[in-house]
C-alpha positions in Angstrom: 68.3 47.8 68.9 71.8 49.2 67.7 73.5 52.2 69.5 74.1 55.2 68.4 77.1 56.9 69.3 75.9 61.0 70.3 78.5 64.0 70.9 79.6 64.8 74.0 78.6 68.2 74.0 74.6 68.9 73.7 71.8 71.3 74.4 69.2 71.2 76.6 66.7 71.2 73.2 68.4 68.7 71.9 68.8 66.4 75.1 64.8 66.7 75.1 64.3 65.5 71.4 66.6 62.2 72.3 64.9 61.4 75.3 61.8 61.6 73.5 62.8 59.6 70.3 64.8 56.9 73.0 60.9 56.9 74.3 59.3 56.6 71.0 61.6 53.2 69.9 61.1 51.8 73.6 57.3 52.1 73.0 57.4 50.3 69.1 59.4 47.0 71.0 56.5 46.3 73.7 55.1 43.4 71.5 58.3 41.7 73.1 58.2 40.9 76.9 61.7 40.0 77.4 63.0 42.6 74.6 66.3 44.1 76.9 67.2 47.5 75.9 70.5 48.9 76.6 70.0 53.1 77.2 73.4 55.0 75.7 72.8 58.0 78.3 76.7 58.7 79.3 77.5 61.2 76.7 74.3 63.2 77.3 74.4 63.0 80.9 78.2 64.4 81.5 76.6 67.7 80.1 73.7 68.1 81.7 72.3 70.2 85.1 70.0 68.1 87.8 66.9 69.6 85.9 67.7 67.9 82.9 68.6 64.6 85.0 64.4 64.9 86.9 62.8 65.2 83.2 64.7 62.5 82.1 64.3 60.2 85.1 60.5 61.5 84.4 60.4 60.6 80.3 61.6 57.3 81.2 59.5 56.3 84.9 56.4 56.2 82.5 57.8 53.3 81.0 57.4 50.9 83.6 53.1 51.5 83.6 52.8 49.9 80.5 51.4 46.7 80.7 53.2 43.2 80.1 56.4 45.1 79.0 59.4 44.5 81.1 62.5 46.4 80.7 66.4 45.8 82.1 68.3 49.0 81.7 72.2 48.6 81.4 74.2 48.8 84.4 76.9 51.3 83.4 73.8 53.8 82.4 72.0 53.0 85.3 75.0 54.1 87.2 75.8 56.8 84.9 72.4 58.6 86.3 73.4 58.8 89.6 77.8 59.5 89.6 78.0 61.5 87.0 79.1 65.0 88.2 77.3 67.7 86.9 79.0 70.5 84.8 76.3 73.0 84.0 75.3 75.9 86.6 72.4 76.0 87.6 71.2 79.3 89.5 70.0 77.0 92.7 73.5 75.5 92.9 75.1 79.0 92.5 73.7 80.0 95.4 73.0 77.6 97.7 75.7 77.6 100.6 75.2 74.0 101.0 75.8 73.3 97.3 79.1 71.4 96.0 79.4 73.5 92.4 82.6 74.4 93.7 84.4 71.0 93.6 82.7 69.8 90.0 83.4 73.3 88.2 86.9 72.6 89.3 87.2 68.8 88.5 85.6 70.0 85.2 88.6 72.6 84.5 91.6 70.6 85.7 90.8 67.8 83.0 89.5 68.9 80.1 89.8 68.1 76.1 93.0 70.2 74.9 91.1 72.0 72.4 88.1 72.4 74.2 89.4 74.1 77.0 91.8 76.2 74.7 88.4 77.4 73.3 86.7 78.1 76.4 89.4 80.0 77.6 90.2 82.4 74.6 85.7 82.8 74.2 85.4 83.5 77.9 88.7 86.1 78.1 87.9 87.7 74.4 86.0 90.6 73.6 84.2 88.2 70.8 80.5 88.3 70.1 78.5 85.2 71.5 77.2 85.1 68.0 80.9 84.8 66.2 81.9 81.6 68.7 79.0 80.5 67.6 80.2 80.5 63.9 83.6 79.7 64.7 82.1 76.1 66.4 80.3 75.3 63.5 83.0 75.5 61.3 85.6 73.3 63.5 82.8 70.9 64.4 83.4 69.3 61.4 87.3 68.7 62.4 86.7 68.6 66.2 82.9 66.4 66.3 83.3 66.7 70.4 82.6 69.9 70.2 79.4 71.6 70.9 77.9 74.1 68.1 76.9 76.7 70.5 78.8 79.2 72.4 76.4 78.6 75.2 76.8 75.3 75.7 80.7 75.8 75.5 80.3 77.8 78.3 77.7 76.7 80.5 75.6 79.9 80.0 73.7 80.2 82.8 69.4 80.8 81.9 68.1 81.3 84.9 69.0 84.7 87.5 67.1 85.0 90.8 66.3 89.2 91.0 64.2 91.5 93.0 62.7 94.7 91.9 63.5 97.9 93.2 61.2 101.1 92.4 64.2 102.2 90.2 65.5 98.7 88.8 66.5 95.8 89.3 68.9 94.0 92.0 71.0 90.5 91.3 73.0 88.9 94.5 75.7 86.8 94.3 76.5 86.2 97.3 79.5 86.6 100.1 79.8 83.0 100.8 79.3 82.3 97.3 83.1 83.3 96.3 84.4 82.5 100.0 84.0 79.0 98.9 85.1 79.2 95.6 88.6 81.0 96.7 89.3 78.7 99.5 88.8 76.1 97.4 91.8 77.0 95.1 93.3 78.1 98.6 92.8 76.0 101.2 96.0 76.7 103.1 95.1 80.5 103.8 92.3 79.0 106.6 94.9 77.4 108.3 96.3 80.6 109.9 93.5 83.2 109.4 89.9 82.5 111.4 89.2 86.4 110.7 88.7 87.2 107.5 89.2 91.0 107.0 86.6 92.5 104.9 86.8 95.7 102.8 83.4 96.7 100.6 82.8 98.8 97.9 79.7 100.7 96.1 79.5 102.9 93.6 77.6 103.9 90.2 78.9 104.1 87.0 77.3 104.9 83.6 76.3 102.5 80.9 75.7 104.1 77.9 76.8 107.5 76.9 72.8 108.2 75.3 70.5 106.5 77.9 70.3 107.2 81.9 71.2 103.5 82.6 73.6 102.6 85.3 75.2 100.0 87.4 75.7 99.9 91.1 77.8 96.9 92.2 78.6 96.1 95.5 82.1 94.7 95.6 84.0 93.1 98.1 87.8 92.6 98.9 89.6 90.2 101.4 92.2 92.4 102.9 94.2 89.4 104.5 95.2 88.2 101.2 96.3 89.7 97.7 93.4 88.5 96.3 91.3 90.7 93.6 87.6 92.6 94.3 85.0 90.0 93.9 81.5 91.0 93.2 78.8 90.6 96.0 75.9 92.1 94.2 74.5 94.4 91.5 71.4 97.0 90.6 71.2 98.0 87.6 68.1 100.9 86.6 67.9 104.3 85.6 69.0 105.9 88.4 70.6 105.0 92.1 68.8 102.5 93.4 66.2 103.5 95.7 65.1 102.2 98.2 68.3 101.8 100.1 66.9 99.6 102.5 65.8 97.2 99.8 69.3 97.1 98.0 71.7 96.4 101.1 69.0 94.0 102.2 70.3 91.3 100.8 74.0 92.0 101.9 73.2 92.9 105.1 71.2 90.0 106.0 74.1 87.0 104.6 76.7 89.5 106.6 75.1 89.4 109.6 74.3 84.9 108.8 78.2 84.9 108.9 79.8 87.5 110.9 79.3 85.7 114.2 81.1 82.7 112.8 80.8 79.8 110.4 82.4 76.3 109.2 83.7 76.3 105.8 86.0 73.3 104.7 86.2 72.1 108.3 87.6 75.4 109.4 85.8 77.8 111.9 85.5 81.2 109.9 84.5 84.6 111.0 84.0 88.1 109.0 84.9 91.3 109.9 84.3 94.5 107.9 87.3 96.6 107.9 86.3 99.3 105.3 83.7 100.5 103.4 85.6 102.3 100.7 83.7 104.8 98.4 83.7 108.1 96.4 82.2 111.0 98.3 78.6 111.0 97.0 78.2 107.5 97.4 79.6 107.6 100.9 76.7 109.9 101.3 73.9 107.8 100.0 74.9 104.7 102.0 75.2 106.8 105.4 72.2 109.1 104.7 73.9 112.3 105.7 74.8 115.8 103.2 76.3 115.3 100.4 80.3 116.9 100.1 78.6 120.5 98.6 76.2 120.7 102.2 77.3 122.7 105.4 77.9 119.7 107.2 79.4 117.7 104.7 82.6 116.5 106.3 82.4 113.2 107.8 84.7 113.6 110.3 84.5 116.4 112.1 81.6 118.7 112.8 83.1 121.7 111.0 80.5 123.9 109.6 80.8 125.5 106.1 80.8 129.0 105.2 79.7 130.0 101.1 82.2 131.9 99.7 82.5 132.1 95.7 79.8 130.1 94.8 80.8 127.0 96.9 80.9 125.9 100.0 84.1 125.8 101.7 85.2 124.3 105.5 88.0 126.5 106.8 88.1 125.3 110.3 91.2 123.5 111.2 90.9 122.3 114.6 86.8 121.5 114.6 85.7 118.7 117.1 85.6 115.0 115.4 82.7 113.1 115.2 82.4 110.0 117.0 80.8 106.5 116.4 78.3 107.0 118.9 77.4 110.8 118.1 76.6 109.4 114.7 74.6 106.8 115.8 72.7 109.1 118.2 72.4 111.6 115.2 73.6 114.2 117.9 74.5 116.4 114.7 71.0 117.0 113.4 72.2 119.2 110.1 74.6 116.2 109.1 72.2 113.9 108.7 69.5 113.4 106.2 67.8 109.7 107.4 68.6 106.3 109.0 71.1 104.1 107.3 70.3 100.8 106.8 74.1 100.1 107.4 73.6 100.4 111.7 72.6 97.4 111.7 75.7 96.2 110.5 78.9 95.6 112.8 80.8 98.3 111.7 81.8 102.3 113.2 79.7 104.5 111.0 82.5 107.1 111.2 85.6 104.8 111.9 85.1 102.5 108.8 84.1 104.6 106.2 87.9 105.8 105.0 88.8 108.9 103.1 89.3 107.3 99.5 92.8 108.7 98.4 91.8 107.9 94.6 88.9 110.4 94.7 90.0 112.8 97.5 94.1 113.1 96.5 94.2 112.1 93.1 91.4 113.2 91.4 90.5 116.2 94.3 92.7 117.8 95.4 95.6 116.8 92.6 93.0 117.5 89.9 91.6 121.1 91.3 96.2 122.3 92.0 96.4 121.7 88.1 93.3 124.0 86.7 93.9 126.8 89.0 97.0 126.6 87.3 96.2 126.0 84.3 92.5 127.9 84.1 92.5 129.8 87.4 92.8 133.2 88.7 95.4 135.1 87.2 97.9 135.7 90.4 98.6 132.0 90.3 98.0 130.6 86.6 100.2 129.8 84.8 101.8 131.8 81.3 100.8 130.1 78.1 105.0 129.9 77.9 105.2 127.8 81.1 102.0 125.2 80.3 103.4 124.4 76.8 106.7 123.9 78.2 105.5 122.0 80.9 103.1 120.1 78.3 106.6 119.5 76.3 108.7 117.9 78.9 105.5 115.8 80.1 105.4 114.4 76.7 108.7 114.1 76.2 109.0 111.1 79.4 106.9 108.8 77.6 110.2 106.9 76.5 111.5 106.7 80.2 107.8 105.7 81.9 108.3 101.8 83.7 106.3 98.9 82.6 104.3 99.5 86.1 102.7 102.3 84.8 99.8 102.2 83.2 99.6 105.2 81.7 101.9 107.8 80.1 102.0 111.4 80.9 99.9 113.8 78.7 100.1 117.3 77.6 98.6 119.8 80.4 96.0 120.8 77.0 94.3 117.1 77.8 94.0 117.8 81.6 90.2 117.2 81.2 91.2 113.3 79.8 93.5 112.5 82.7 92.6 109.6 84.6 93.2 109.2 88.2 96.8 107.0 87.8 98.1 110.0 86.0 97.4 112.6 88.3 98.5 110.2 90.6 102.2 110.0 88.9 102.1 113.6 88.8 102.3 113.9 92.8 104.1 111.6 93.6 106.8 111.2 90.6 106.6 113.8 88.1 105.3 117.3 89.5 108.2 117.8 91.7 110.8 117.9 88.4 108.2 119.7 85.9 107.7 122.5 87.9 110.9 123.2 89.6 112.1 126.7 88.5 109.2 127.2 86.4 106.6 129.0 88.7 106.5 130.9 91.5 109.0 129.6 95.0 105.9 129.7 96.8 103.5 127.6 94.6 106.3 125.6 94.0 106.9 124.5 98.2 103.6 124.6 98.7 103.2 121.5 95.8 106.0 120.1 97.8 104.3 120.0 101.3 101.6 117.8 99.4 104.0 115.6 97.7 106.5 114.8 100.4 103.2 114.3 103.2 100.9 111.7 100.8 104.8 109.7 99.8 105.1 109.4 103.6 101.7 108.4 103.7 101.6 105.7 100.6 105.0 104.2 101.8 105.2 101.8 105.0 108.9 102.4 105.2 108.5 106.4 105.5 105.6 105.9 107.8 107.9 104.0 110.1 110.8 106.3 109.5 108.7 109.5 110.1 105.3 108.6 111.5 101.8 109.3 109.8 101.7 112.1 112.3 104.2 114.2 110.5 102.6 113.4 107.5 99.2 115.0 108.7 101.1 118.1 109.9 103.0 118.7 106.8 99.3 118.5 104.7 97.9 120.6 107.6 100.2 122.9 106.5 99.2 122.7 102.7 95.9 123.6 103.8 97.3 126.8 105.2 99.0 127.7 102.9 96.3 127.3 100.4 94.5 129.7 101.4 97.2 132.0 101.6 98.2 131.1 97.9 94.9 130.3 96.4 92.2 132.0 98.8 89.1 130.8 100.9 87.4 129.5 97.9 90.2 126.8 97.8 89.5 125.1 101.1 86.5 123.1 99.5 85.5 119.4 100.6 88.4 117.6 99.5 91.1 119.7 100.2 89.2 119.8 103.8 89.7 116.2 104.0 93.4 116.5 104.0 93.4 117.6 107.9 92.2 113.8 108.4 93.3 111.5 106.2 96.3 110.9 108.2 94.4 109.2 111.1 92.7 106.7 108.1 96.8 105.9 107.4 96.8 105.0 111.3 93.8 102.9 111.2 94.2 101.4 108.2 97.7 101.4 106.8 99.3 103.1 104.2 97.0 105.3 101.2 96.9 102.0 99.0 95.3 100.1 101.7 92.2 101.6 101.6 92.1 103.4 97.7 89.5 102.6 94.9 91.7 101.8 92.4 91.4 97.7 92.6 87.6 98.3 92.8 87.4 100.9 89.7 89.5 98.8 87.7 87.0 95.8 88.4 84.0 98.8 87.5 85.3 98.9 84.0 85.7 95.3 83.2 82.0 95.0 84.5 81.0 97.5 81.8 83.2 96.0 79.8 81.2 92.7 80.2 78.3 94.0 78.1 77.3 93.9 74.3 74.1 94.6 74.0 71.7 97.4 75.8 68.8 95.0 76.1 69.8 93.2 79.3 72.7 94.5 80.5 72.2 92.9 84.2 71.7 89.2 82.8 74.6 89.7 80.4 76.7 90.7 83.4 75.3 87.7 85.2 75.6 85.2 82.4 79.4 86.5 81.7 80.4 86.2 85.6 78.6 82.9 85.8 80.9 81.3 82.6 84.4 83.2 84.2 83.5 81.1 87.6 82.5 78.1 85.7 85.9 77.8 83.6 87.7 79.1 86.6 89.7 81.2 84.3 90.4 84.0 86.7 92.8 83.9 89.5 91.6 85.4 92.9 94.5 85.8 94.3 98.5 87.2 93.3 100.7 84.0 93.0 104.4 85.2 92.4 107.7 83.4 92.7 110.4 84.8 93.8 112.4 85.4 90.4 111.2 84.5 86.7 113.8 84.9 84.4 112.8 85.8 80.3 115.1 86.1 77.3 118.1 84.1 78.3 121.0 85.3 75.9 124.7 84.8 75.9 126.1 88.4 74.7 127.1 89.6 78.2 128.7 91.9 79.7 130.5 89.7 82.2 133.1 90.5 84.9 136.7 88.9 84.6 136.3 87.1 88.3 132.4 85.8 87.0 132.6 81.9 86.4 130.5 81.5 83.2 129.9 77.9 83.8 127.9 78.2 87.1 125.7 81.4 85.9 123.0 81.6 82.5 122.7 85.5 81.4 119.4 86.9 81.2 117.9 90.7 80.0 114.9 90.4 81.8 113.8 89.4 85.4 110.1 90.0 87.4 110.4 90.2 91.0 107.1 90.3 93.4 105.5 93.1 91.3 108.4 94.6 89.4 110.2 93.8 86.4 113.9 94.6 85.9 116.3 94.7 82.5 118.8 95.6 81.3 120.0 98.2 79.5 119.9 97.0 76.2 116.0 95.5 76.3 114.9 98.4 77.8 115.9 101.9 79.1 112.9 102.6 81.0 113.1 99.7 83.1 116.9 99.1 84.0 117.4 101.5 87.0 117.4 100.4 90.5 118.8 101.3 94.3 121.0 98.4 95.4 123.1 99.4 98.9 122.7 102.9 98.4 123.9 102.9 94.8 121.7 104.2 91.7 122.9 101.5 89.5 122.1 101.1 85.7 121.9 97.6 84.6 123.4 95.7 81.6 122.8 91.9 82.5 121.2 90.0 85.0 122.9 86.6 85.8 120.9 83.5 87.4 122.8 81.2 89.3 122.9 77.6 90.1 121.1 78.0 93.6 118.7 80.4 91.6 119.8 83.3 93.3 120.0 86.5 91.1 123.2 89.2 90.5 123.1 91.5 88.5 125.9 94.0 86.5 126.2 97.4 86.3 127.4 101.0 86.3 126.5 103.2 89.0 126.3 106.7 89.1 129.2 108.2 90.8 127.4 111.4 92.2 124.0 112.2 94.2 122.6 115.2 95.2 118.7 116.7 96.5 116.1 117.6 94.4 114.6 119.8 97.1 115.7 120.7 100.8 111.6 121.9 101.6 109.8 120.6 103.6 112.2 118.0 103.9 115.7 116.9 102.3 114.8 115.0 99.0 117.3 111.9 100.1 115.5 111.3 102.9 113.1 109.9 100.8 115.8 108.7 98.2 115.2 110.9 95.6 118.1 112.2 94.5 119.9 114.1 91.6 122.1 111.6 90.0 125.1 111.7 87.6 128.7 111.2 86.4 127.8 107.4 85.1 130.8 105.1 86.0 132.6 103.2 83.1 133.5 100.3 85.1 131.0 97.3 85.6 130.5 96.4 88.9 128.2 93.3 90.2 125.9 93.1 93.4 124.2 90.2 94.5 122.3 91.6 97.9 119.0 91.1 96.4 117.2 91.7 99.0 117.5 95.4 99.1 116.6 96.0 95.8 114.1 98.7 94.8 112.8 99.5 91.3 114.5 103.1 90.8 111.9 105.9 88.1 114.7 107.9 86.1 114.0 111.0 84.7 115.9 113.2 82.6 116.6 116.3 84.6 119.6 118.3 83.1 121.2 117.3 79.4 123.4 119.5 79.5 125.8 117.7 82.4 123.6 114.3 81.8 122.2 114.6 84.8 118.9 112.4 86.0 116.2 112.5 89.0 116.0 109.0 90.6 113.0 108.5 92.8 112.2 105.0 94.3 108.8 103.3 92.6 106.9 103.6 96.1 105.2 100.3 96.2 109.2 98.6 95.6 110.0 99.9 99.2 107.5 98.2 100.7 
């Protein structure tokens, strides 16, 4: 019989209809006794899952029942049956602790065909229909013939999701051990000095579709002992918040528990700890089972009881009793409480680990409500239609001078409804303190300062160290205070409320970024992100995460080298004493998490603090060794931006000026730190410097 050479890439369907026709012309040569067939299976068994592999073992076992027929299959197919490694992902193998996916879905990605896995990637990181790869493969099939003609076979699209109904929807797990293995396989050094792996977990809801109740509730999950992004332990999906609770932690709870006292993974002895559960008020709520942030005994960490005042409910007391581990787990509080939480049975303090999300509580809280009152609030403390547009005009007027880091730029006060969370949070921390200087009132004006000096002591380790998270608590007690001096009783809601204890979160947990939402919000949107059609937007999700863990085309954990240089150039400016031979002259150079340039390529991005000095840069030299220099003017005079609560310069923010003309070059590296420069006053070309927080660190 002659062979017929087949594509490596085929369906399932297609497999099927040659295993049947292979049958077919085996069963028309059975006249011949000693007819020897040789099977071509390699090409269609490098693409194929173990359930393809049984029905073909099963097409073919029939054979041997046929009477005086005798068959000798070739030995390199015979072997291909059982060595090949299987590619495709089947929902068993996902899931199965024991399984070995891990290992082929890796062997599969480290050697691919060129253009196939260029494909792969750009499908499986594009926003490109299913239905347009599709086309796209059937047009360079005819130049590429290894190439399959469906997106889903190009990416291993899972058909098969294990689920479980809940009364509201539907429930998919993925598993904790599940990405554990997956991330230590790329990683295999970081279980060499960590048995304890620190665990931080998030839940929340999030809207589907702007015209239909639908929603997603992931659980997410985040090692804390490595930079390594949320991963995604599980997700309901209905019309509402999934209910029961007991039947959607289930899942969670039980594999937690299967591995918290300790398991073997690679050889190494692992445990898992939960560190954090990190949520939004409400859904802190729902997972404890206690009153929600608008109830009387809202607050989840002391037993202050509110008064109504306004139309809300506010907590005034500042000094109320805190709730303990045990009290909650003895429900001593009866009017805190609404049920049992499925979460007791967890190892984990029901008080303790449940931190105060700075995202929801600073940023978009408390940050959020300072900016309506003045904006839309009472009239003894807004704001004159003058002093918003001006304010609006210089906020717009930064967008030049905001660093790459940055997400976002500012926006006129008139979009305040539109702001996201990372730009109120530039506003505190960066911005506020410029904008509003000697345009309100002294006292609004030191009371915004109390807030922003006490949350960049919190969000920096450096300022924690230099003035403890204690002071940082008293100076945001203080901003309560004075709140309600400023602003009222009706101020002193929830959130603000949650100020008095955020401090003893910083304690426990580190600084504010150590236990914020923002990785696992930013993971939320590229979940919803992940779906095209509202027909199945769970099994989308699934299918989509599935193909990402298949081509291994996302990296779990932050992989930086000390310097990468871009856009080598030879223009200078050099120093006299500066060897040209033994240096190579670059504008732009990332370091950890920043990115540094020079004045030319960028005037947003080429200010830093090296030994004290506010330094502009104009080149950035690499030498020989690979060590890194850069030249520079610096700024000649400094002065405070504020004196209250605290001098400005003790947290290096200063008012900067008189720009040197002579070009100076530092090569202390190490005390480097990424400086945000805002124009302050034009008239003497004067600039605010303030340290980017996270480049202290």
């Amino acid at each position: 019989m002659s062979q017929k050479n087949y594509k490596t890439f085929i369906s399932r369907r297609q497999l099927y209809r040659r295993v049947a026709k292979n049958k077919r012309e085996l069963l028309s040569h059975t006249t011949d006794n000693n007819v020897t067939i040789t099977l071509q299976l390699e090409n269609q068994l490098d693409n194929t899952d173990q359930d393809d592999q049984n029905i073909l073992t099963e097409n073919f076992s029939s054979i041997d029942a046929i009477p005086n027929s005798s068959f000798n299959l070739n030995a390199d197919a015979s072997n291909e049956l059982t060595s090949n490694s299987i590619i495709m992902l089947n929902h068993e193998s996902e899931y199965d602790p024991s399984s070995n996916i891990v290992e082929n879905v890796c062997n599969e990605v480290t050697q691919p065909l060129p253009i196939l896995n260029r494909i792969q990637q750009w499908a499986n990181t594009s926003s490109a229909p299913r239905s347009d790869i599709t086309r796209l493969l059937h047009i360079l099939v005819d130049y590429h013939p290894e190439l399959p003609l469906d997106a889903r076979t190009l990416l291993g699209t899972s058909k098969k999701m294990t689920s479980k109904k809940l009364d509201t929807g539907t429930y998919c797990h993925f598993g904790i051990l599940n990405f554990l293995k997956k991330f230590f396989y790329q990683f295999p050094n970081l279980l060499d000095t960590n048995e304890n792996l620190l665990l931080s977990f998030n839940v929340d809801g999030i809207p589907l579709f702007t015209s239909s109740n639908a929603q997603l509730w992931p659980i997410l999950g985040h090692i804390k002992n490595f930079k390594s992004r949320p991963f995604v332990v599980g997700i309901f999906c209905g019309k509402s918040k999934p209910i029961p609770l007991n039947n959607f932690l289930e899942d969670f709870i039980c594999e937690f528990n299967s591995l918290c006292d300790g398991f073997v993974l690679y050889g190494r002895q692992c445990k898992l700890v939960i560190v954090s559960f990190i949520c939004d008020a409400p859904a802190r709520a729902y997972l404890k089972q206690i009153k929600g942030h608008g109830g009387y005994s809202a607050c989840e960490k002391c037993t202050v009881s509110g008064t109504y005042c306004n139309g809300r409910v506010v907590l005034n007391s500042l000094n109320s009793p805190e709730r303990t581990d045990e009290s909650f787990a003895r429900h001593i509080d009866e009017d805190h409480h609404i049920g049992n939480s499925p979460l007791i049975n967890l190892p984990l303090g029901m008080v303790t680990s449940f931190a105060i999300d700075y995202m929801h509580c600073i940023c978009l809280g408390v940050m959020r409500k300072l900016l309506n009152t003045w904006a839309r609030g009472p009239l003894n403390v807004r704001f004159s239609g003058f002093v918003i547009n001006s304010i609006s005009n210089y906020l717009q007027s930064l967008k030049p001078h905001i660093p790459v880091e940055f997400n976002r730029k500012p926006r006129s006060i008139l979009e305040l409804n539109r702001w996201k969370a990372t730009e109120f949070r530039m506003f505190l921390l960066y911005v506020g303190p410029i904008v509003l200087k000697n345009k309100c009132d002294v006292a609004i004006y030191e009371n915004f300062l109390l807030f922003h000096t006490a949350t960049t002591i919190l969000a920096c380790e450096g300022h924690i160290r230099k003035f403890t998270a204690e002071f940082g608590g008293a100076l945001l007690k203080n901003f309560v205070k004075h709140s309600e001096t400023l602003y009222g009783l009706q101020f002193i809601i929830y959130n603000v409320h949650l100020l008095l204890h955020i401090h003893n979160d910083v304690k426990k947990f580190g600084i504010l970024d150590h236990f914020s939402a923002f990785p696992f919000e930013s993971l939320l949107g590229k979940l919803k992100g992940l779906i095209k059609s509202t027909k199945h937007p769970l099994k989308e999700i699934h299918n989509r995460l599935i193909e990402m863990d298949l081509l291994a085309s996302h990296c779990y954990i932050s992989n930086y080298s000390a310097f990468t240089f871009k856009v080598e150039h030879n223009t200078g400016p050099l120093i006299p004493e500066l060897d040209i031979n033994f240096v190579r002259q670059y504008k732009k150079v990332y370091m950890q998490h920043l990115m540094l340039t020079s004045v030319s390529y960028s005037i947003a991005n080429c200010y830093c603090s090296v030994e004290n000095c506010i330094i502009q840069i104009h080149n950035i030299l690499k030498h020989n060794n690979n060590s890194i220099s850069i030249i520079g003017k610096k700024f000649l005079t400094k002065r405070s931006l504020y004196k209250y609560p605290i001098d400005s310069q003790l947290l290096k923010v200063f008012v900067v000026g008189n720009l040197d003309n002579v070009l100076n070059i530092w090569s202390n590296t190490d005390s480097i730190i990424k400086c945000f420069m805002l124009p302050y006053n034009t008239d003497n070309n004067e600039w605010v410097s303030m340290p980017i927080i996270h480049s202290m660190e």
